[in-house]
matplotlib code that plots the C-alpha trace (Angstrom):
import matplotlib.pyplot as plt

x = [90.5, 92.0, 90.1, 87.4, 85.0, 87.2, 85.5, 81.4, 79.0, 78.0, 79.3, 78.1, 75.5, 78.3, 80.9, 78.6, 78.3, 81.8, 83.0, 80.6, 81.4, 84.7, 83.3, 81.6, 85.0, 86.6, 83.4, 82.7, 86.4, 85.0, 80.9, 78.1, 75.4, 72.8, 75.1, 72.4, 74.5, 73.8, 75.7, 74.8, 77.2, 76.5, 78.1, 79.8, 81.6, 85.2, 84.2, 81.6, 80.3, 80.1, 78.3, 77.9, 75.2, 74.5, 73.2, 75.2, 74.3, 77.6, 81.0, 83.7, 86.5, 89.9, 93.8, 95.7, 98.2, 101.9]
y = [83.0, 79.8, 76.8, 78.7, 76.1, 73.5, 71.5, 72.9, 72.8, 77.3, 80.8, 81.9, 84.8, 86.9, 85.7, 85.8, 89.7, 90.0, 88.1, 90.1, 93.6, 92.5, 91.6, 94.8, 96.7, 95.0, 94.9, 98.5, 99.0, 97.6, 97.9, 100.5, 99.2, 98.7, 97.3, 94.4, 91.1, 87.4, 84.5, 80.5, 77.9, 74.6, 71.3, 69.8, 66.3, 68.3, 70.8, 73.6, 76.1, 79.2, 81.9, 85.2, 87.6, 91.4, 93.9, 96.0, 99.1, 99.7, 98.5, 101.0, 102.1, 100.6, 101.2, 98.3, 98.4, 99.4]
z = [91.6, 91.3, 93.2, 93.9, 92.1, 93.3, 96.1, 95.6, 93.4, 94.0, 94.9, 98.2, 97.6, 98.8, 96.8, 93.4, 94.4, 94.8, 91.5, 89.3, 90.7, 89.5, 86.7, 86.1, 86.6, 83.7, 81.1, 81.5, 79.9, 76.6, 76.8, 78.2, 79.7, 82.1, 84.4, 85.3, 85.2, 85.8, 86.4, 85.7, 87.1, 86.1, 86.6, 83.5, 82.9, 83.1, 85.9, 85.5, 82.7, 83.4, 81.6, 82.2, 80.9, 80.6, 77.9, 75.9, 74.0, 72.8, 72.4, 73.3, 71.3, 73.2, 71.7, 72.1, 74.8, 73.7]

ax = plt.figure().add_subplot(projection="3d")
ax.plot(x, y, z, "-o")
ax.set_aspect("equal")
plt.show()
């Protein structure tokens, strides 16, 4: 996903949906949820902050990778 910030201030609707479908993939390795998820992009001195939030009722047991 590098540069995708890089020249505008927001995510297309489209490519919000798309980022946090990924982003559901990856957290429902190490959560259970509702699967409800937001995202904030704001504009910073140094580039953007990003913060990303959803509910978890559990945190999933995960072996380390050999």
């Amino acid at each position: 996903m590098n540069g995708v910030f890089s020249d505008r201030d927001l995510f297309t609707e489209e490519e919000k949906q798309l980022f946090l479908n990924d982003l559901k993939n990856v957290c429902s390795e190490y959560f259970d949820g509702d699967g409800k998820y937001s995202l904030d992009l704001t504009r910073t001195e140094k580039g953007y902050s990003v913060c990303i939030v959803f509910d978890a009722v559990r945190v999933k047991k995960f072996k380390k990778p050999r």
